[in-house]
N, C-alpha and C positions, 0 to 999 in steps of 0.2 A: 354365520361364521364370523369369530373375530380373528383378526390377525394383529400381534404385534412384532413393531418390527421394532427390535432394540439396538441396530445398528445405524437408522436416520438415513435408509437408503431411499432415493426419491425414482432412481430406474427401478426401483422392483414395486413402490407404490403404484408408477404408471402401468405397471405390467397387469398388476393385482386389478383396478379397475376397470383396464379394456378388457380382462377376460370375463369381471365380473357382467359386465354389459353384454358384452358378448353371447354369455351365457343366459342370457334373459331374467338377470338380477337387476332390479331398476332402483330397489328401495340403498343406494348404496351413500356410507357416511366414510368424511376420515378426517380424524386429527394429526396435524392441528390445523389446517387450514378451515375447519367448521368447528368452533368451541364447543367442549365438549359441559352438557350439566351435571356435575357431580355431585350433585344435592340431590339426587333422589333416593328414598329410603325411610328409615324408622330413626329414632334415634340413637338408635345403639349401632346401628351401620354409619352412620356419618360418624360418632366419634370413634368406630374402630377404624374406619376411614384415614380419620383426621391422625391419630395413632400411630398409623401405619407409616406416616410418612419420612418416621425418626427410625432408625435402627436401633432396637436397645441392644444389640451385641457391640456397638460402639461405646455403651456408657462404659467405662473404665475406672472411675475411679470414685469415692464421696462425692466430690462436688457435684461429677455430672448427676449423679444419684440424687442429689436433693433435686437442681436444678428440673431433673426430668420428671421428681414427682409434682413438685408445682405446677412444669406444663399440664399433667395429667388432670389433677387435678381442678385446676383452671378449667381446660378443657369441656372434662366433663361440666360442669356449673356453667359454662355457656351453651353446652349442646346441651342440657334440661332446664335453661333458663326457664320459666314462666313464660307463656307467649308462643309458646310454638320454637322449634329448631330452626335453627340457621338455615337459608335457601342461597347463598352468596358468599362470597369471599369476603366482599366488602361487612357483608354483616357479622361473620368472625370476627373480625379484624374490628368492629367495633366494640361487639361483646368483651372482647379481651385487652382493651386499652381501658386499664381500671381509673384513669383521670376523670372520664367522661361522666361516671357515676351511672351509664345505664346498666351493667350487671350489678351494683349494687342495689340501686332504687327498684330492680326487677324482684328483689330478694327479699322484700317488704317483709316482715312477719316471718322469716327463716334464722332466727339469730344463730345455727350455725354455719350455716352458711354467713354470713356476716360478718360474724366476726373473725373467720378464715379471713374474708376479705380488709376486714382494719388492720389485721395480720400484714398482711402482704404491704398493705400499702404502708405500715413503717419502712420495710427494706425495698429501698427503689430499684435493686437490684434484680431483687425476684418478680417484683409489679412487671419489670419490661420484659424481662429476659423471653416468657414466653410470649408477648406480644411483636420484640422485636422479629423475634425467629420466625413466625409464621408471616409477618408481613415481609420480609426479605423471599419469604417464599412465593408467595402469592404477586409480590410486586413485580417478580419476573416471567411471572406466566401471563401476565397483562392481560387478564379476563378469561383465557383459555379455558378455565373449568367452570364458567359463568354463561354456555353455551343456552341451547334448545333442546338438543338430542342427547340421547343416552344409548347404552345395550337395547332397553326397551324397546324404542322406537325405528329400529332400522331388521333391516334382511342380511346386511355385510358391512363389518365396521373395517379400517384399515386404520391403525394409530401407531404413530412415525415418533418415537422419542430418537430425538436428533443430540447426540449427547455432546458434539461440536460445540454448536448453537448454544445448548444448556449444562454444561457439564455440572456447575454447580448443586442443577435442584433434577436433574436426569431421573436418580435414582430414586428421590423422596417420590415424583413425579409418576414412575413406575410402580411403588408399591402401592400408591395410593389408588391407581385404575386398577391394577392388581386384585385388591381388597373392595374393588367396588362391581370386577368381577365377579368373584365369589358371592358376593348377596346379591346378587342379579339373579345368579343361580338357583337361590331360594326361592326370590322372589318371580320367576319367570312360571308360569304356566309347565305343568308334569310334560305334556304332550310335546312341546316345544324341542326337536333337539338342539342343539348346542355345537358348533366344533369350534375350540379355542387353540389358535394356534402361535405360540412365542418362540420366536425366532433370535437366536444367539443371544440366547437369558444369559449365558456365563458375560457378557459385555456387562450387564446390570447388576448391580448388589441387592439382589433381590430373589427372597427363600421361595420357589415353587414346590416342592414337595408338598405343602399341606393342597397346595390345587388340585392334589391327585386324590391327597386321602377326602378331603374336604364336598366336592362336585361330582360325583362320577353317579353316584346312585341318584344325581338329579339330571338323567337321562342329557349329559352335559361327557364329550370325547373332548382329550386336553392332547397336545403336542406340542413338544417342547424339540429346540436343536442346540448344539455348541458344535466348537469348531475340536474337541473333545471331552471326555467324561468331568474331568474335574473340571470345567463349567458348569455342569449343573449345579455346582454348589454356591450360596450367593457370598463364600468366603472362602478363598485357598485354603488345599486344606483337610475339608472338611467331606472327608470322604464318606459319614457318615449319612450326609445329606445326597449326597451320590447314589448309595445305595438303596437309600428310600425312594429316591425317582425312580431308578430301575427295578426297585421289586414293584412298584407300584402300575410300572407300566407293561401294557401285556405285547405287546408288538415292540423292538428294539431293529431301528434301521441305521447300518453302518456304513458311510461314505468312506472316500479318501480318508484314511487318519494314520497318524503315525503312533498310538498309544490308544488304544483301541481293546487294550485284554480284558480289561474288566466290564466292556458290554458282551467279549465275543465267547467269555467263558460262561454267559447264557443260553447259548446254542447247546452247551452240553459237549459230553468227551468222547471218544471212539477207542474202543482196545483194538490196538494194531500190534502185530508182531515184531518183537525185535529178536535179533540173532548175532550170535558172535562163535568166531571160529578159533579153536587152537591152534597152533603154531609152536615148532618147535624152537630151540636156541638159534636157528642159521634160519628162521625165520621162513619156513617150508609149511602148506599148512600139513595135519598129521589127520585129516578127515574128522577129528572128532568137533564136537562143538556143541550149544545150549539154545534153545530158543524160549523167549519168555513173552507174556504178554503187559502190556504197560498203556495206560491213558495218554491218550494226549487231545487238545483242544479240536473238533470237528473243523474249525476254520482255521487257515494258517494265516499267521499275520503276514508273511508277505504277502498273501492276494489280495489281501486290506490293501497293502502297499503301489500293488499294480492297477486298483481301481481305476477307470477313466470317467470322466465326468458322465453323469447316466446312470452308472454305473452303482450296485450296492448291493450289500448281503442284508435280508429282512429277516429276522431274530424270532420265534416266539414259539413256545410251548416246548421248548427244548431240540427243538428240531430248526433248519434254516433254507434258505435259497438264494443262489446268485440272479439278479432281475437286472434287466436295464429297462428303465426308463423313458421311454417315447416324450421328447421335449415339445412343446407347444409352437406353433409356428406363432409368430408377432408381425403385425403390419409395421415395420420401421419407421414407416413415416409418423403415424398416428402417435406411437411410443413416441417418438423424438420431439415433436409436436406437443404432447401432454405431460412429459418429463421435464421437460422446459420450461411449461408454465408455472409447473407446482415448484421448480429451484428458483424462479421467479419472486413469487409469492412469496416465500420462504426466506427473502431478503430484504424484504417491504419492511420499513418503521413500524412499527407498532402505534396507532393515533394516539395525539397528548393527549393527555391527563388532564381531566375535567372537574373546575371545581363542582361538589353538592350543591353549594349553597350560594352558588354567583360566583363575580371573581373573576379574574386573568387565567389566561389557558397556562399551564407548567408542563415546558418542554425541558427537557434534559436539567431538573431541578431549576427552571429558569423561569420568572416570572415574563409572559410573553403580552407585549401592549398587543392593541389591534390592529397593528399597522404591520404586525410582524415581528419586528424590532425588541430585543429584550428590553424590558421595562428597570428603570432604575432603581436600585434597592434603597427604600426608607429608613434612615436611622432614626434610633429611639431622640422623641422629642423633634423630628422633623418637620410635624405637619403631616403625616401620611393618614390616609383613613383607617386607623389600626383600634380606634375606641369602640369597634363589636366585637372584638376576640380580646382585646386588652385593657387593664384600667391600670395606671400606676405600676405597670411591667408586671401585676399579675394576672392567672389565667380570671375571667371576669365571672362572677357566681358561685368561686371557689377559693377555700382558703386556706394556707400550708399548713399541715400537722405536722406539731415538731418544728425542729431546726432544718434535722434532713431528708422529712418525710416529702412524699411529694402530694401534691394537694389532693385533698379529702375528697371523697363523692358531695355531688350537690344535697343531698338530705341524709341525715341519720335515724333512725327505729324510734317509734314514740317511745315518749319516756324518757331519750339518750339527751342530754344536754350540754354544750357546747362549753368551753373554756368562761364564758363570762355570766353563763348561769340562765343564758337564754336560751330557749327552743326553737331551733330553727323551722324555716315552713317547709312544710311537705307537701312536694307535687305530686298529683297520681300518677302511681305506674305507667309508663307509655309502653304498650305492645309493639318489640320490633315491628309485626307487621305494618303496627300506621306509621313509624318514625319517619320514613322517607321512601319515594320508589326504588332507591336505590336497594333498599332490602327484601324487596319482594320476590317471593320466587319468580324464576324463570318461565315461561310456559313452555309444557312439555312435546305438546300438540303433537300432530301426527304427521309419517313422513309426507314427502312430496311424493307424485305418483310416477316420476322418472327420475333416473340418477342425473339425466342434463339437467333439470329443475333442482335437485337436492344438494349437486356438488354447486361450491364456489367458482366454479371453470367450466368452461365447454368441453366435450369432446372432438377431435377433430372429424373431419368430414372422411370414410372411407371409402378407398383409392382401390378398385378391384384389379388395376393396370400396376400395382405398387410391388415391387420385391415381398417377400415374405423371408425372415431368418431364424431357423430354431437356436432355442437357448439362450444365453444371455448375451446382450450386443452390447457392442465395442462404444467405447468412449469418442471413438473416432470414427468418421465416415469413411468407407472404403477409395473414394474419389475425394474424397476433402482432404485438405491441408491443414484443416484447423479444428480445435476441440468443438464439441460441442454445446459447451457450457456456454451462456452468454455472457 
């Protein structure tokens, strides 16, 4: 069972875990408090992945249009670089900074590919643009998808997009686990079932409907909520996308809602009689009159209206039913106790940023001595140790094409010879894989054999002397004065 929950609630996380435990689920994962690997797959799943993360119903206009074919392209030539696909963000991140020369020198022997690339690096505008954009993305997930675990490896995922905390990259954020959903799907064992459960998608700009047409014959049940219909669409609006979730789904469950017609007119209609009586001028009636039959919707919307929490009408095959709900009882204590911890955690620093290759720790862009103390910044010609990244203020091993080009890959294609008629040296290919550990995949290993050993937290200890309250509890203690937050 996945669960996502697109509202960043941290009391329905605690809830979701103690029942999972409860329930004698032990293999249980959640993001983000355990980084999630988002590097498992084929190649074609990590760049529809990586893809996924831009909305192209946003591009509007030429410009974005070039700009997004560049990323694509780009993209793609890093995710089939030679060497194997990317296992890392960081190792994106290196592929597509074209200064560095390693997607070029990986490209030995492909002069189209190549020369796309001396392309690009005349306009420095195109060379960053998709470098900047994916490292802005990645820089604020700070390792997040650089995890152990995946769908693979767990019995119950629970993944918290907290759109507070991330409002910026939430949704990129979303579609990308989204998409990495769906080829789980494929890639999962037939036998395997599946329940995927996303909670208030209309919060996310993010298209679910192909999850329905997409997974379902890979023995994989999908459930989606909003707080009404045109949420399900990942664009006001677009009521077309509305009614592909609803034709798609065979069960429709309607809560409280004030706007409500277009799930409840899948119940189907009832011919009920209507009747009207004449009357004469003085307004007397005169016995005669007509009775007619006429449609009207099985469910009335006011009963939608008078729903009480529990409470709901379940939809499907044309037919419905008023049900209520039996709430779960929750230990308060334990909830309170593991809600806390995980708002805790979820307010933690993120650890500094570590150089590759040695070097001072970089906190908040800040070069940090070892004493703690920001380090004082080197101006050019000071005396600072700057002669391994710099020779005469340029980048060292490389050198400008053009006036405004930005500097060239470390080697060119035999044959290709440089402005003063010399051939430069050419170093072999270096396979991502051996460049650094930093690009190595992840290990995917297997879970732990309890969820006290698999999560980041403890569970609390339970209290058989403790209250028990169904439903969802108060922010507040009934004897407390004070929030409960810390």
């Amino acid at each position: 069972m996945v669960f996502v929950d697109a509202k960043g609630d941290y009391k329905n996380a605690a809830k979701y875990l103690l029942a999972m435990k409860d329930a004698g689920i032990t293999n249980v994962k959640m993001f983000p408090s355990e980084s999630y690997n988002g590097w498992i797959g084929t190649r074609d799943a990590l760049l529809s992945r990586l893809l996924a993360i831009d909305s192209v119903a946003e591009v509007t206009n030429a410009g974005q249009q070039h700009y997004q074919t560049v990323r694509e392209n780009l993209l793609e030539m890093a995710v089939n670089m030679p060497g194997g696909p990317p296992r890392s963000s960081q190792d994106v991140l290196d592929r597509l900074l074209l200064t560095n020369g390693l997607l070029y020198d990986a490209y030995q022997g492909y002069p189209e590919q190549q020369g796309y690339l001396d392309t690009l690096l005349e306009r420095p505008q195109d060379a960053l643009s998709t470098y900047g954009h994916y490292r802005a993305f990645f820089a604020k997930l700070h390792g997040k998808l650089d995890g152990t675990w995946s769908y693979d490896d767990c019995d119950a995922a629970y993944i918290l997009l907290d759109g507070l905390a991330m409002p910026e990259i939430v949704n990129g954020l979303g579609r990308y686990l989204l998409a990495d959903f769906v080829n789980y799907a494929t890639r999962k064992s037939w036998g395997r079932r599946t329940l995927f459960v996303f909670d208030e998608v209309g919060v996310l700009s993010v298209p679910v409907y192909h999850v329905f047409e997409r997974v379902r014959f890979r023995n994989v049940s999908v459930m989606v909520s909003s707080q009404d219909p045109s949420g399900l669409a990942h664009h006001p609006g677009a009521w077309d996308e509305v009614k592909r979730v609803l034709g798609n789904a065979a069960i429709k469950i309607v809560h409280h809602s004030e706007d409500a017609h277009e799930v409840l007119r899948r119940a189907g209609t009832a011919l009920v009689p209507e009747q009207d009586y004449r009357m004469d001028p003085s307004g007397i009636a005169t016995g005669g009159g007509t009775t007619r039959m006429r449609e009207e919707l099985k469910i009335d919307q006011n009963d939608v209206l008078r729903l009480q929490a529990g409470e709901t009408f379940v939809i499907g095959l044309g037919e419905y039913e008023r049900v209520r709900v039996a709430m779960r009882d929750v230990d308060e204590a334990r909830w309170r106790d593991l809600y806390k911890d995980l708002e805790r955690q979820s307010k933690e620093e993120p650890p500094p940023l570590q150089r590759r290759h040695g070097g001072q720790t970089v906190v908040d862009s800040t070069l940090a001595s070892p004493n703690g103390s920001a380090a004082s910044k080197h101006k050019p010609g000071s005396g600072g140790n700057n002669s391994a990244s710099k020779k005469n203020g340029k980048p060292s091993g490389q050198k400008l094409q053009g006036k405004k080009g930005l500097p060239s890959p470390s080697t060119r294609p035999a044959g290709q010879q440089g402005k003063n008629g010399t051939q430069p040296a050419k170093p072999a290919p270096q396979s991502p894989a051996h460049r650094s550990p930093d690009s190595a995949a992840p290990p995917t290993g297997k879970a732990g054999p309890d969820v006290d050993e698999t999560l980041p937290f403890l569970f609390p200890e339970v209290n058989p002397q403790a209250p028990t309250q169904p439903g969802v509890l108060p922010l507040w203690g009934e004897n407390e004065g004070e929030d409960l937050l810390p």
